[in-house]
N, C-alpha and C positions, 0 to 999 in steps of 0.2 A: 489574961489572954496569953499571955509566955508561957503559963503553968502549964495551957492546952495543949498547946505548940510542942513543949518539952516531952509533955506524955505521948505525943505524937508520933515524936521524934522516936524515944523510945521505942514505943509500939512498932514501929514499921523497921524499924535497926532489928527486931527479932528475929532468928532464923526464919520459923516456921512461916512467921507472914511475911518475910522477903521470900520465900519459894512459891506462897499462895500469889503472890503477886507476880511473880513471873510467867507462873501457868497463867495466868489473867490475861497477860500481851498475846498469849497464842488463844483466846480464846474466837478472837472472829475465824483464824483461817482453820480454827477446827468448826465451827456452825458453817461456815461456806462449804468444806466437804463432806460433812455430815447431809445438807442439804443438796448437795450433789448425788453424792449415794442416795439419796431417798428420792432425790429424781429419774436418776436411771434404775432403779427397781423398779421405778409405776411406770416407767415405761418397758417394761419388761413384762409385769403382770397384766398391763391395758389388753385385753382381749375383749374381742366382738361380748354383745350378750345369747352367750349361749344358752339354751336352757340346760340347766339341769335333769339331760335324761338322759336315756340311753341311745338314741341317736344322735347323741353327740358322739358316739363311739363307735359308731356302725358304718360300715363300708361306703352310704351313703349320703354321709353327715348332712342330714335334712333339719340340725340342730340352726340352720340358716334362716337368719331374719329373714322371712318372704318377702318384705316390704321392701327391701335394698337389692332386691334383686328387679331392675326396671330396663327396659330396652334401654341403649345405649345412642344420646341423641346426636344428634348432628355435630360434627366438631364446628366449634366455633374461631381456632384458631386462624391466621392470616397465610398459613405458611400450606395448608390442608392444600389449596387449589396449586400450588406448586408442584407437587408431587407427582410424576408420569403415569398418565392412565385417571389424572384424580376425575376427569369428567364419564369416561368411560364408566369409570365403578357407581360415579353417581345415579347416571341413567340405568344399568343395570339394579342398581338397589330400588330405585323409583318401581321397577316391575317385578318385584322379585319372586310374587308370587304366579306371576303370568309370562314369563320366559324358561327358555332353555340355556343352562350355563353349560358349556363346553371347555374341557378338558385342552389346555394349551403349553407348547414347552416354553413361551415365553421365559424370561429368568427376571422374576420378582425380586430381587434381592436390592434393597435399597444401599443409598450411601451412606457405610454407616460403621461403627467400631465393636458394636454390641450383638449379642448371639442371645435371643430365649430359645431355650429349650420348653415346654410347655411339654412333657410328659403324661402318657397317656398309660393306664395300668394295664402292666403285663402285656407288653409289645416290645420287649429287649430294650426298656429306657437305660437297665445300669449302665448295659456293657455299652451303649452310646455316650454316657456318661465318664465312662473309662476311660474309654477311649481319648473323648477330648483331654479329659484330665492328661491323659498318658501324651496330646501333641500341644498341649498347651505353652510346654516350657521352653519345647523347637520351635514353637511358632511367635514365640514370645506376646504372648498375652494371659488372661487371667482364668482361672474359671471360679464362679462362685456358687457353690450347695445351697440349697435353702435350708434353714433351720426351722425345724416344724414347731409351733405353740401349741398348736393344737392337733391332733390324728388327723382331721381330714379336712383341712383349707383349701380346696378348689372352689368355692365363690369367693368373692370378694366384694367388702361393699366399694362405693366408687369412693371414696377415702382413700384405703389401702389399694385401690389400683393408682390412684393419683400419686400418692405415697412412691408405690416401687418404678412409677414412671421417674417420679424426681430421683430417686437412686441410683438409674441409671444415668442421668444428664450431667451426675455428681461424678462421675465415673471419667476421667481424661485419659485413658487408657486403656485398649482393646480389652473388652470383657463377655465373658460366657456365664449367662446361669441359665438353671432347671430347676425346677417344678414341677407338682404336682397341681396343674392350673386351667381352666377352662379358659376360653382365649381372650386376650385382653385388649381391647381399641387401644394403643398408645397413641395414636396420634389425637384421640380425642384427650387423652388425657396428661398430652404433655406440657412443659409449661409453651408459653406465645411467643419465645424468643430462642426455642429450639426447634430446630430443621430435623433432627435427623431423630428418627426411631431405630426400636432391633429389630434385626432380621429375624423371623418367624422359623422354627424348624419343630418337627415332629414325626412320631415312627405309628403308624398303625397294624391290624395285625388283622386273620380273617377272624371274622366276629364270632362264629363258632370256637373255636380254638382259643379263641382269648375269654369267654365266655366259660367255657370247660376252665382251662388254666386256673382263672381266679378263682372258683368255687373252690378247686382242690388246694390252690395257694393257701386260703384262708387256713387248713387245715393241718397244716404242716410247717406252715413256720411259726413258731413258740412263742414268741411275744405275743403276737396277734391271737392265736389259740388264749390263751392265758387272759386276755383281754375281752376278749370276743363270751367266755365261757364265765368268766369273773359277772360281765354286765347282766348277761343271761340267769345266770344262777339269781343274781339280787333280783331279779322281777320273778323268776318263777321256782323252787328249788326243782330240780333235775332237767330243767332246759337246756341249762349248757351241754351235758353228755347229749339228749336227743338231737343238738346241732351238731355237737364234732360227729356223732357216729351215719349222720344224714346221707342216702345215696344219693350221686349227682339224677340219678334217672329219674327213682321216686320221687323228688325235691321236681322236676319238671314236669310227670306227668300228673301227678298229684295235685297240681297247683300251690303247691306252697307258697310264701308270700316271699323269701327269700329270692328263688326263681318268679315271681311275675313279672313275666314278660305282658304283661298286655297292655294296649295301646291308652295313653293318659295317665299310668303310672312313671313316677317320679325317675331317671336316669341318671344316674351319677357318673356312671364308666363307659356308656361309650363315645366311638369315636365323634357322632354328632354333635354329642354336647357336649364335648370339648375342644371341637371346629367353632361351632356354635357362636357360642358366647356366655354373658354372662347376664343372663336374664329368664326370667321365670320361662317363657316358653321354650328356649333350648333343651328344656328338663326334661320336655312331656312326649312321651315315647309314643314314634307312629305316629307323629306331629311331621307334614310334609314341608310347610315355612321351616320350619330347625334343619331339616335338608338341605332344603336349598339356601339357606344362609349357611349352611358348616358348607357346600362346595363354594358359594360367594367369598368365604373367604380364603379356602383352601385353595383356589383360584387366582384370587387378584391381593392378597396378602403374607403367603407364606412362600417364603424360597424355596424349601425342598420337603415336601413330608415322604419319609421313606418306608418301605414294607418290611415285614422283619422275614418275609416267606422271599423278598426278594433282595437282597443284604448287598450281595456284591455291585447291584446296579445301584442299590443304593446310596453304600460308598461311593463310585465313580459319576455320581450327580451332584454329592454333598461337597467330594475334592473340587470337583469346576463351577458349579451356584457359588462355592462361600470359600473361596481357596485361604482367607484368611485366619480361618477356623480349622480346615479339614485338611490343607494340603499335605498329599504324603499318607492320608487317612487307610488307604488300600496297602499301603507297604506296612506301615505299623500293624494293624491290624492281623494280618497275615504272618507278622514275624514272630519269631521264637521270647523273644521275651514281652510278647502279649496273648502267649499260648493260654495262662490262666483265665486273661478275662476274655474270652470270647462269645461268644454268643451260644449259651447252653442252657438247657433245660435243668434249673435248679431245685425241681422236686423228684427226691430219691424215690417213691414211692412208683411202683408199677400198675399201671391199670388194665384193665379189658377194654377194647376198643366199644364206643356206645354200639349200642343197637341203630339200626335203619333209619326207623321210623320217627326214633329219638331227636335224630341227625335232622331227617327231613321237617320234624315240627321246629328245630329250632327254627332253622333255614326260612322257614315260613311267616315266624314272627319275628325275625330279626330283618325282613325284605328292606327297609330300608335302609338296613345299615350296610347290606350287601350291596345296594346300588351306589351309595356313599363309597365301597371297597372296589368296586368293579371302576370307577372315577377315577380314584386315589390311585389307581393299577395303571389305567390309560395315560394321565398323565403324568407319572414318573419315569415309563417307557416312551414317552413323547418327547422327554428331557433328554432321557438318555439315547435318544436316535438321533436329537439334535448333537450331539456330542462326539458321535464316531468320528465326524474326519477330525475332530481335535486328537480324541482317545486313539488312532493310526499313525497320529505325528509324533507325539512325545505323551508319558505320562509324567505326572506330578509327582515330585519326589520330596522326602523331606532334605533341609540345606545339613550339610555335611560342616563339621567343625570349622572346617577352614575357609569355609565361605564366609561371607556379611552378615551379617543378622537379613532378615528381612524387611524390608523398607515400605510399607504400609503406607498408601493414599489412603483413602477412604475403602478402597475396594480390590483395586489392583487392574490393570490395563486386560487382561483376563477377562473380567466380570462384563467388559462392555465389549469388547469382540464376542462372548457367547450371546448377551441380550441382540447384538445386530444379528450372528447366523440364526437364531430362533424367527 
């Protein structure tokens, strides 16, 4: 037994296995962070199941489980009936298909620290983007970008809405994000022992013109081209050139599938169905229920949705709805060192104005999304008519070095003087 011992002894006095035994002692806290890193990669790679096709990459990513796409039910929370207006909206929803929803300047804007942005394509989302970024740091709060996984995540299953609701509840300090997002019930999805949701904002655009826009966007900014013409190519060769070189006119009167407009195909951009919701029927284009739930909640859910054809009034509604977010918003904006990011038309290319008749078929098949804009129009000028004897007294300015930082309730003594004159 000593002999063993001795050999032992020996053996482990050797360099080489006094160093193997060393490395030995770090061996747990190198598998703890080997097994860290390989948890945060799978959650990194955990994506929805897409399919494998080419509308995973197409403007209208219908690469979306249909099945996770379901009306949004009732909240079940304690705190829902607390909420001003909660019974209002509920008798309104009970009729929704058998009333008239009217356009009000009431000021929607809850108690609350949190800003979504829900961005809608080709309505001036950067430069409202910019913009906050560019008053964030006067106003001392956050703003946060969403990182995209995938090209077109505007559904979501009710996971990943439940998900980015706990994200924010994580959040103890004023925060702003945007998206590219159809609209999301947070209160149904918050957790039972938070009060407070974000405030809802959004920019729409007239439906022709945003309509027009995107066709041409797709065509001129490079990644997208490159993408768009790569998927193309792999199903058919030379489809890609016949899409890039596509006229917007022929592409409509032609019926191409690109432009079908008609009533029961799928919608990904506009403004309805991303009022809407997140549910199969907000999709279905010239569906009159997806109307009237995109004004239900553009009504009695969003603080301010602004026009990009009406900018300045838009500012001057976003600084008094959500002065915590915007205040100063009109001065910034207008000043010499936000000359770059302003509100511009970012395709170099010139065109001919459409034809008549072009105009008027849009116009024709877009009817409800026109009514949806004539809404959107009434009620923002409703806002802002509530707001002149303020906007005669004093404008909002941003605070100056020498002042305080700004001291943030929930809202600011502002917020409820405008909800009483409304």
């Amino acid at each position: 037994m000593g002999k063993w011992r001795l050999m032992l002894r020996k053996w482990r006095n050797r360099e080489d296995v006094t160093a193997l035994l060393g490395l030995m002692r770090y061996l747990p806290y190198v598998a703890c962070v080997v097994a860290l890193k390989v948890y945060v990669v799978m959650l990194l790679l955990h994506v929805r199941d897409y399919k494998p096709e080419y509308v995973d990459y197409s403007d209208y990513g219908e690469g979306m489980n249909a099945k996770s796409l379901e009306l949004d039910p009732p909240s079940t929370t304690t705190t829902t009936t607390e909420e001003p207006g909660w019974r209002e909206k509920m008798d309104v929803l009970s009729r929704l298909n058998h009333t008239v929803i009217q356009p009000s300047a009431q000021n929607r804007t809850p108690d609350t620290i949190w800003l979504f942005f829900n961005r809608i394509p080709r309505t001036g989302g950067q430069t409202l983007v910019e913009l906050i970024k560019s008053l964030a740091p006067d106003l001392d709060y956050q703003h946060q970008e969403h990182v995209y996984r995938t090209p077109w995540q505007r559904l979501m299953t009710a996971e990943e809405q439940k998900n980015l609701a706990t994200w924010f509840e994580y959040n103890f300090w004023p925060k702003s994000y945007d998206r590219f997002s159809m609209f999301i019930n947070f209160t149904h999805h918050r957790s039972p022992y938070v009060t407070m949701r974000p405030a809802y904002v959004t920019l729409v655009r007239d439906p022709v013109d945003k309509f027009v826009s995107y066709f041409r966007f797709k065509r001129v900014d490079h990644d997208r081209v490159k993408l768009e013409m790569s998927a193309r190519e792999k199903q058919k060769t030379g489809s890609g050139r016949v899409w890039y070189w596509k006229k917007l006119e022929s592409c409509i009167l032609e019926g191409d599938l690109e432009c079908d407009l008609l009533d029961g195909s799928r919608d990904f951009t506009s403004a309805i169905s991303f009022l809407c919701g997140q549910h199969e029927q907000c999709l279905q284009r010239g569906d009159r229920w997806a109307l009237q739930k995109a004004k239900f909640n553009a009504e009695h859910e969003y603080a301010v949705i602004g026009l990009t054809e009406h900018w300045n009034t838009t500012l001057a509604v976003l600084e008094h709805y959500l002065p915590m977010f915007f205040r100063g918003a009109r001065q910034r904006y207008w000043s010499s060192d936000f000359t770059s990011q302003r509100l511009t038309n970012k395709n170099p290319k010139k065109y001919q104005a459409l034809r008549e008749e072009v105009v008027a078929f849009l116009k024709e098949r877009m009817a409800l999304e026109y009514e949806l804009y004539e809404f959107l129009k009434q009620r923002l000028h409703l806002q802002y008519r509530s707001l002149e004897p303020l906007l005669a007294l004093s404008t909002t300015s941003l605070p100056t070095k020498s002042t305080e930082p700004p001291q943030w309730g929930l809202l600011e003594k502002v917020g409820n003087d405008l909800a009483r004159a409304a």
